[in-house]
N, CA, C and O of each residue as an XYZ file, in Angstrom:
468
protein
N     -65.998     -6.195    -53.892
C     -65.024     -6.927    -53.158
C     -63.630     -6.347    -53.264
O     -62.708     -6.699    -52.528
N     -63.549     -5.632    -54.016
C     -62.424     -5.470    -54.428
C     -61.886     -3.820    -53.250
O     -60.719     -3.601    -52.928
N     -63.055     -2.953    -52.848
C     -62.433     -2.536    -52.028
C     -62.563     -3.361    -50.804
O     -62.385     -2.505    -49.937
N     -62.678     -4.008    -50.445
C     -62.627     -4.917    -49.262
C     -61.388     -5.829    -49.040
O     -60.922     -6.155    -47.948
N     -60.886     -6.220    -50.417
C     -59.424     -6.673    -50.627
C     -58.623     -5.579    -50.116
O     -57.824     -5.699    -49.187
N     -58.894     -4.357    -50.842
C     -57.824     -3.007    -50.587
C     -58.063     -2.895    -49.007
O     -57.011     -2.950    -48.371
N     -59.156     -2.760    -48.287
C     -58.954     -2.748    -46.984
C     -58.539     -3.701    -46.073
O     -58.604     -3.548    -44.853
N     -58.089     -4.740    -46.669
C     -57.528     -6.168    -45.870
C     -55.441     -5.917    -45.851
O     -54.517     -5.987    -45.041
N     -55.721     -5.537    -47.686
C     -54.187     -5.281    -48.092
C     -53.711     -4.147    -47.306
O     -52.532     -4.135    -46.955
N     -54.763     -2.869    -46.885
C     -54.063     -1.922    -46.363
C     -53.807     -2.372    -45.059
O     -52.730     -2.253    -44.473
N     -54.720     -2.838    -44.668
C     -54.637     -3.141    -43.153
C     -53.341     -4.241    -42.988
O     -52.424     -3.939    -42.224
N     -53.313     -5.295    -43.601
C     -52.090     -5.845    -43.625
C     -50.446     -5.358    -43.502
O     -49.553     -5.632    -42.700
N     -50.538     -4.357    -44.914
C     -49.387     -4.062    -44.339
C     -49.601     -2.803    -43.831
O     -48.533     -2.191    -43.821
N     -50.680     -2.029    -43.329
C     -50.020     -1.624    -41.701
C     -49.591     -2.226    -40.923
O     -48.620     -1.942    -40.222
N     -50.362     -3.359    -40.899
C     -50.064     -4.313    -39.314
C     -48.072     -4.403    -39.829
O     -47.183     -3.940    -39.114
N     -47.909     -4.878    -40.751
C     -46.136     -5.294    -41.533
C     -45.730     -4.023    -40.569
O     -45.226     -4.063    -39.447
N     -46.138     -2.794    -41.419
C     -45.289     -1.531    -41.599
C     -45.167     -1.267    -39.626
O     -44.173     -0.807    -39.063
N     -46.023     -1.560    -39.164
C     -45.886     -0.969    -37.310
C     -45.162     -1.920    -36.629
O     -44.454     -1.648    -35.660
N     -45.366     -3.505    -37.289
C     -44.437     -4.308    -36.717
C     -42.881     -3.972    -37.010
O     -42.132     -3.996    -36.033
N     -42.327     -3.656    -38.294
C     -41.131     -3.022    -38.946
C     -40.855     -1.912    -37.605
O     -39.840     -1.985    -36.912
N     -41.686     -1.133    -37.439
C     -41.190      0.351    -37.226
C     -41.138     -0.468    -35.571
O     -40.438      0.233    -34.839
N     -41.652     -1.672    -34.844
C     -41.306     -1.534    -33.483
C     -39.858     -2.577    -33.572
O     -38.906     -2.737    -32.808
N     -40.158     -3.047    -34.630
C     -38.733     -3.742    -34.522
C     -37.429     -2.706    -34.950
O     -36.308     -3.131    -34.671
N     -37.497     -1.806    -35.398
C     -36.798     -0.698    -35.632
C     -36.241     -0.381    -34.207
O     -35.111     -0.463    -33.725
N     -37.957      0.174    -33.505
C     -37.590      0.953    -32.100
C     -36.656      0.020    -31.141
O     -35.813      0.403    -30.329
N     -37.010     -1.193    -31.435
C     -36.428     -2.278    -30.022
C     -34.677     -2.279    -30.628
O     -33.722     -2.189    -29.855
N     -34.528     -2.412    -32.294
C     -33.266     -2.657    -32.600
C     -32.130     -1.256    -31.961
O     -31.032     -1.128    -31.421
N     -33.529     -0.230    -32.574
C     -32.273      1.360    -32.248
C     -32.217      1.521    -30.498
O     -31.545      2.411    -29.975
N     -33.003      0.552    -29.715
C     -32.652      0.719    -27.956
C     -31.521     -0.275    -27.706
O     -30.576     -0.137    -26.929
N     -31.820     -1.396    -28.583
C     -30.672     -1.997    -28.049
C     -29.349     -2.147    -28.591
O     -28.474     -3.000    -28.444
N     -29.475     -0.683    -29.511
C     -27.675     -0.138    -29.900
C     -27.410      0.774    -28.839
O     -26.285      0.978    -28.382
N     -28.598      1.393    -28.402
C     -28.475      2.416    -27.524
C     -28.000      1.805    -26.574
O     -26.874      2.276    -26.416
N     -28.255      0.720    -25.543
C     -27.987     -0.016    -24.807
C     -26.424     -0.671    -24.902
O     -25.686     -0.799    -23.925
N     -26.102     -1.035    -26.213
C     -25.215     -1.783    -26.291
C     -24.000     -0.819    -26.667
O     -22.925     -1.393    -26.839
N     -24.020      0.359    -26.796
C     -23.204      1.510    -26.484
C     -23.206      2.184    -25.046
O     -22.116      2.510    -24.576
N     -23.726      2.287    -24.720
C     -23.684      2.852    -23.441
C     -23.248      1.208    -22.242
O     -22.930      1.420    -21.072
N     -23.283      0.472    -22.518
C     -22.454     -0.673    -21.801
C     -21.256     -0.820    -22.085
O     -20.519     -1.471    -21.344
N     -20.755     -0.162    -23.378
C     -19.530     -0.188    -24.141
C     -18.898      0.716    -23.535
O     -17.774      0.504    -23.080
N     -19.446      1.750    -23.438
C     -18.941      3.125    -22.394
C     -18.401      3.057    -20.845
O     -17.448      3.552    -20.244
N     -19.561      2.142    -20.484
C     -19.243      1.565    -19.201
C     -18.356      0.827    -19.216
O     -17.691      0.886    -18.182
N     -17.859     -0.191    -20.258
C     -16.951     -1.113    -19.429
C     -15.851     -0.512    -19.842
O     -14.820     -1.002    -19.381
N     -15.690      0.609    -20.734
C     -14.521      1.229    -21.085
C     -14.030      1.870    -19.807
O     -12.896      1.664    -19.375
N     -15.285      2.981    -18.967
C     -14.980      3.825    -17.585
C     -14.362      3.061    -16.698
O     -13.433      3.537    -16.045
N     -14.842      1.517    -16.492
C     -14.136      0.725    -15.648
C     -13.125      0.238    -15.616
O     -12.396      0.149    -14.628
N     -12.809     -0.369    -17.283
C     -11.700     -0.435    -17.781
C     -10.503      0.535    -17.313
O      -9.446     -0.034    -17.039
N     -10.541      1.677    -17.214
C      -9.979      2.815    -17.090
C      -9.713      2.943    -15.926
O      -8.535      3.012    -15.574
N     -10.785      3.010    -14.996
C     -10.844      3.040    -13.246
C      -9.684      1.695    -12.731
O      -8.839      1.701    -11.837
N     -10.026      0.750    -13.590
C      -9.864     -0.586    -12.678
C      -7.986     -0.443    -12.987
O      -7.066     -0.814    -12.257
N      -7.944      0.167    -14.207
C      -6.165      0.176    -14.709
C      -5.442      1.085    -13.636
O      -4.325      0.961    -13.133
N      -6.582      2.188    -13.410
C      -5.560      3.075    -12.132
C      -5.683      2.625    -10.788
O      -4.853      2.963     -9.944
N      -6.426      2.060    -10.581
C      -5.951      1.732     -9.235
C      -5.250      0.419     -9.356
O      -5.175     -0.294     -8.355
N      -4.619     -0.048    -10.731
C      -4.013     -1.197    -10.165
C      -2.978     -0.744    -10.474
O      -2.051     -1.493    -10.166
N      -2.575      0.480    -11.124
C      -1.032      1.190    -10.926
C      -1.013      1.850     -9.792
O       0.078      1.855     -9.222
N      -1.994      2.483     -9.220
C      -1.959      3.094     -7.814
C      -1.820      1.856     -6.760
O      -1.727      2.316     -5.622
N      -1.785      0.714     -6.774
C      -1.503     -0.301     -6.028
C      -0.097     -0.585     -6.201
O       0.683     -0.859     -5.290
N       0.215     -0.488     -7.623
C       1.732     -0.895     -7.861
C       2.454      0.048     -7.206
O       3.546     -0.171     -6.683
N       1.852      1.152     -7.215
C       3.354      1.796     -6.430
C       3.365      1.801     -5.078
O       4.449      1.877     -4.500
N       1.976      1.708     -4.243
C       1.860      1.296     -3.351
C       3.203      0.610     -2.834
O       4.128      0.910     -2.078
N       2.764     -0.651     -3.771
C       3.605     -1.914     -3.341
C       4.880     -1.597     -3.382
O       5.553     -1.802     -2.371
N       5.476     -1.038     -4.536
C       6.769     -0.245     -4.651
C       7.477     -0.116     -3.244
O       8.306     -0.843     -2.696
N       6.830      1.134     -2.819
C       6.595      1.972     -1.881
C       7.189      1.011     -0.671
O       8.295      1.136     -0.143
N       6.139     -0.019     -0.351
C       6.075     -0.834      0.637
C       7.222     -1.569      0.877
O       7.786     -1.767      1.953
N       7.588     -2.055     -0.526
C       8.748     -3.093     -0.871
C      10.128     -2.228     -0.583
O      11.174     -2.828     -0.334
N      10.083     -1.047     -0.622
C      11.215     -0.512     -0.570
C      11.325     -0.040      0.737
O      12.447      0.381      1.019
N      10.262      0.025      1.846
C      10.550      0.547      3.066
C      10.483     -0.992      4.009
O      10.959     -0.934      5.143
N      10.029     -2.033      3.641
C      10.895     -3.368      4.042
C      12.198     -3.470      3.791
O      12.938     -3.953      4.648
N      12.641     -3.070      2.684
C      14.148     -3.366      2.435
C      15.012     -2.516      3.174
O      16.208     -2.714      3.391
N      14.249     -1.457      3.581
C      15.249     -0.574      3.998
C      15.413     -0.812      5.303
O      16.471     -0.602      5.895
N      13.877     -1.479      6.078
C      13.748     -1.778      7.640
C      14.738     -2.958      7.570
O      15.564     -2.983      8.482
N      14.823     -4.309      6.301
C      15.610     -5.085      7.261
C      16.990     -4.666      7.033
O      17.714     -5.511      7.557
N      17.650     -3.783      6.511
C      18.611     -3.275      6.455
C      19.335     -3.022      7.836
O      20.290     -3.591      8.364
N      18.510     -1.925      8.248
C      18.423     -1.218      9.803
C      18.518     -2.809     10.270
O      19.618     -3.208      9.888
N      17.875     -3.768     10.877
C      17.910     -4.405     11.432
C      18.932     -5.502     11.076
O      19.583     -6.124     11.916
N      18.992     -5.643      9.977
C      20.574     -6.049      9.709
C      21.873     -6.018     10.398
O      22.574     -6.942     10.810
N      22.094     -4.267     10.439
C      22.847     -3.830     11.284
C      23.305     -3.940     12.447
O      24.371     -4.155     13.025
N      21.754     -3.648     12.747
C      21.527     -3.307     14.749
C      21.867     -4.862     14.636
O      22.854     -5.011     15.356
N      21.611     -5.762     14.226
C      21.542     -7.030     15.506
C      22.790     -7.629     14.833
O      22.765     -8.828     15.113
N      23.930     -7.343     14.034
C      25.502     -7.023     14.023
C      26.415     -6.271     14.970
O      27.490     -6.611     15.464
N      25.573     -4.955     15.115
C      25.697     -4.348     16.382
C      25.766     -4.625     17.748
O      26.484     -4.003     18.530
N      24.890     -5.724     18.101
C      24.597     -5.939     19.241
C      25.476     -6.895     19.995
O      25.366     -7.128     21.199
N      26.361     -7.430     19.179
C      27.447     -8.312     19.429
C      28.537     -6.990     20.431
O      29.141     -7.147     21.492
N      28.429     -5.856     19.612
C      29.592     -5.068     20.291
C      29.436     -4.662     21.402
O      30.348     -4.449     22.200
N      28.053     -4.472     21.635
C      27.207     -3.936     23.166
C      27.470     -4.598     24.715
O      27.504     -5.829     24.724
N      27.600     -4.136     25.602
C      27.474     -5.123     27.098
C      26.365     -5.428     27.179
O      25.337     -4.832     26.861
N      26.600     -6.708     27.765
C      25.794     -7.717     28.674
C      25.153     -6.978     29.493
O      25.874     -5.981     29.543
N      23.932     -6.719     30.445
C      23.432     -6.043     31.971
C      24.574     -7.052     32.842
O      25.330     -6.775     33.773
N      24.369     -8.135     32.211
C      25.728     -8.713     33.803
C      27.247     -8.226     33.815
O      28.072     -8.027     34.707
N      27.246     -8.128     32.472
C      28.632     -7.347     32.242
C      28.877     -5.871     32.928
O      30.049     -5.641     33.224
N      27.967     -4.901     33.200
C      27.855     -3.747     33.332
C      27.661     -3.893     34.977
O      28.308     -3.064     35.617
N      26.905     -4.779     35.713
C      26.404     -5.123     37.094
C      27.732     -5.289     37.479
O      28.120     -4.831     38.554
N      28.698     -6.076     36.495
C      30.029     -6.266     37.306
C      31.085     -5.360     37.468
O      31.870     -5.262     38.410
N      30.987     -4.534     36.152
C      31.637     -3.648     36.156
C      31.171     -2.274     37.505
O      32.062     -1.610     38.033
N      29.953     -2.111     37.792
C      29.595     -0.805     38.604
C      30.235     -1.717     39.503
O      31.223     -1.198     40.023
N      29.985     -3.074     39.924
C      30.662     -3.589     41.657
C      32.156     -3.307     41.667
O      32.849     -3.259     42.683
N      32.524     -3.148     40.558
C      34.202     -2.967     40.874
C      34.535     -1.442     41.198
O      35.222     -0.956     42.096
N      33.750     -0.798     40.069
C      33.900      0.688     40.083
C      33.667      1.391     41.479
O      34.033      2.488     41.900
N      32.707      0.066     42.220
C      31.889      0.926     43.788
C      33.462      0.509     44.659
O      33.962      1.399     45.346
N      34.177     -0.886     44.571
C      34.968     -1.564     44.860
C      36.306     -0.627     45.082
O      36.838     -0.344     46.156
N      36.664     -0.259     43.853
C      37.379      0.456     44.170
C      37.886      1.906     44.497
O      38.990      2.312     44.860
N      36.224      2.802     44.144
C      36.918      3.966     44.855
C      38.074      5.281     44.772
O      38.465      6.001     45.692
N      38.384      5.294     43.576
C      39.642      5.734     42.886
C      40.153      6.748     44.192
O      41.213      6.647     44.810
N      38.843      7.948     44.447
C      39.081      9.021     44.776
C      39.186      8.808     46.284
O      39.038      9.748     47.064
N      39.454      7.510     46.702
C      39.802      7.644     47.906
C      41.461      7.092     48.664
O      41.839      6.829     49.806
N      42.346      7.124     46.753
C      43.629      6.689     46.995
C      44.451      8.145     47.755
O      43.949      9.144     48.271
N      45.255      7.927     47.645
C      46.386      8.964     47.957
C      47.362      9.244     46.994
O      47.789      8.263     46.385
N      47.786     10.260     46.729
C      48.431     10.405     45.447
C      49.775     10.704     46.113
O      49.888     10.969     47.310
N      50.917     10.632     45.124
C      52.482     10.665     45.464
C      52.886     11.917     45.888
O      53.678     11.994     46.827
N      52.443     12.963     45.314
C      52.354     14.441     46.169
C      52.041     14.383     47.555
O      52.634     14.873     48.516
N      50.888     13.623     47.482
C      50.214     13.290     49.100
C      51.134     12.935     50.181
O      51.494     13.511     51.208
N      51.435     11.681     49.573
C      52.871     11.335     50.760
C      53.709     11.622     50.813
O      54.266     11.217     51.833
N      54.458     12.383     50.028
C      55.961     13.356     50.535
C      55.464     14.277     51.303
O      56.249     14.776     52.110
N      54.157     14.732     51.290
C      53.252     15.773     52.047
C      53.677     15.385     53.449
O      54.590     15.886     54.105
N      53.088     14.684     53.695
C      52.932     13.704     54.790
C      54.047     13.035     55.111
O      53.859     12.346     56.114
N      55.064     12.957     54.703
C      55.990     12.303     54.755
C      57.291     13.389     55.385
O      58.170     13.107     56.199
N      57.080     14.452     54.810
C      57.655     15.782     55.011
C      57.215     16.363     56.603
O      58.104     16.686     57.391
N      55.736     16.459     56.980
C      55.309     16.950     58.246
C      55.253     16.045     58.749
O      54.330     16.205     59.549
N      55.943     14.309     58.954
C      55.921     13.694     60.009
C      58.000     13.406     60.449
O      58.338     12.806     61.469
């Protein structure tokens, strides 16, 4: 009986020793695992930080070419106070047609004329 004990005891702790060694294998996959997720969220970590400084300057960027547009437009529509009216300008060409400059007579003209009559 007694080797029959030894073949129960060996067999036993084989069965121990293979259960050990798969709980080994499952523990050393899921360091493996739990490093390489560590890796990953570090890459993202990393990714996700630059594009949210590549957004910031973006925005920068953006913020500073609004400021500068309402600037410009600031101006111009300060400006536009100094500008004519179209009715202002409509009235002005009717006078300009009105009067004709180049069809006065000048003071040379009439002693001219004033002389040969």
């Amino acid at each position: 009986m007694e080797e029959g004990q030894y073949n129960y005891s060996n067999q036993f702790w084989g069965e121990i020793n293979t259960k050990i060694k798969d709980l080994e294998e499952k523990q050393r996959i899921l360091k493996d695992r739990l490093l390489l997720i560590g890796r990953n969220l570090i890459e993202m970590s990393e990714k996700n930080d630059a594009n949210i400084l590549e957004i910031k300057k973006d925005f920068e960027i953006i913020k500073q070419t609004l400021e500068r547009t309402k600037m410009f437009l600031e101006t111009a529509s300060s400006e536009f106070s100094k500008f004519a009216r179209k009715e202002d300008l409509e009235i002005l060409t009717k006078q300009a047609k009105m009067f004709q400059p180049l069809e006065f007579v000048t003071k040379s003209d009439l002693e001219k004329l004033k002389k040969n009559l």
